[in-house]
C-alpha positions as CSV (number, residue, x, y, z in Angstrom):
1,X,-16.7,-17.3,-17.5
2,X,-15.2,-20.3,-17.3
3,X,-11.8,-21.0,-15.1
4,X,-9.4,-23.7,-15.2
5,X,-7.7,-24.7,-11.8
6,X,-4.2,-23.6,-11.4
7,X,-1.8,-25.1,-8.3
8,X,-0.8,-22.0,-6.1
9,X,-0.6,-20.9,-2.9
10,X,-2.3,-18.0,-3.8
11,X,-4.5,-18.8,-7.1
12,X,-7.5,-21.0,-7.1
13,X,-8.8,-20.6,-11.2
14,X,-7.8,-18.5,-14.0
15,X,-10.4,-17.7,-16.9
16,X,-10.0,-15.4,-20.1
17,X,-12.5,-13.8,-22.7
18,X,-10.3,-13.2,-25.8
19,X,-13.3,-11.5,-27.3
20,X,-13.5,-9.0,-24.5
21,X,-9.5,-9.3,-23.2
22,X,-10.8,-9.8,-19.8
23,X,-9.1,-12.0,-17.1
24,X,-10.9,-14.0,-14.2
25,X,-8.4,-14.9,-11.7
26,X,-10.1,-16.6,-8.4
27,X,-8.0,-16.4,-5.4
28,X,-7.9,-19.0,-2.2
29,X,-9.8,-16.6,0.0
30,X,-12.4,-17.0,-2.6
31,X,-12.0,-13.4,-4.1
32,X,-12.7,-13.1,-7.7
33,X,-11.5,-10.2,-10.4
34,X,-11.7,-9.5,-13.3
35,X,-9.0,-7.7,-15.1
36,X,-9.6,-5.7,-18.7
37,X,-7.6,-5.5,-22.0
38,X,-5.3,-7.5,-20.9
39,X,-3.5,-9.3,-24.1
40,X,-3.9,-12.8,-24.6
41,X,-0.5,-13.2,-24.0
42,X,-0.5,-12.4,-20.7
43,X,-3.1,-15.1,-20.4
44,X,-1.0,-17.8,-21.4
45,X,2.0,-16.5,-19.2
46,X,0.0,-16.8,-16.6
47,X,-1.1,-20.3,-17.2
48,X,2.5,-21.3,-18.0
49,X,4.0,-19.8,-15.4
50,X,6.6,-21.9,-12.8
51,X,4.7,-19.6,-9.8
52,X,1.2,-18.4,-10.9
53,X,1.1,-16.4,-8.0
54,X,4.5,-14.2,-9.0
55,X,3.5,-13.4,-12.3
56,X,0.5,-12.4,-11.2
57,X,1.9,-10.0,-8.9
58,X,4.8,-8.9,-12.0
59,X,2.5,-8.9,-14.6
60,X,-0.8,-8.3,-13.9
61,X,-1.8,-6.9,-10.5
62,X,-1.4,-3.0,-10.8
63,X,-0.9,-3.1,-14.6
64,X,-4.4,-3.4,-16.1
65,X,-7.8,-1.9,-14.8
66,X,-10.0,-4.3,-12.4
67,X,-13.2,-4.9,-10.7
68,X,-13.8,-7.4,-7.8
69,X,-16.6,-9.4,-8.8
70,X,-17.3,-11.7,-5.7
């Protein structure tokens, strides 16, 4: 999947599949997940967001299924 960079403390690249709702956040440690169904407008909340790494944690961590991929 391909991930655009994001500036954050705590976010390297964020990626989304709309045809499979999946999200591919990379984090500085190098970490990658992958998130499922999570609605494309999460996506773009994310990518607007004034502090990726708070909406993540709102929004995203602990809301939608996920698998650590690297």
């Amino acid at each position: 999947m391909n991930r655009i960079s994001v500036s954050s403390s705590n976010l390297k690249s964020v990626g989304y599949d709309p045809e499979s709702s999946t999200l591919e956040i990379e984090f500085n440690n190098n970490r990658v997940y992958q998130y499922f169904n999570v609605p494309e407008s999460v996506y773009q909340g994310l990518i607007n967001a004034a502090s990726h790494g708070k909406y993540h944690h709102r929004h995203i961590k602990d809301n939608y299924r996920y698998s650590q991929i690297r």
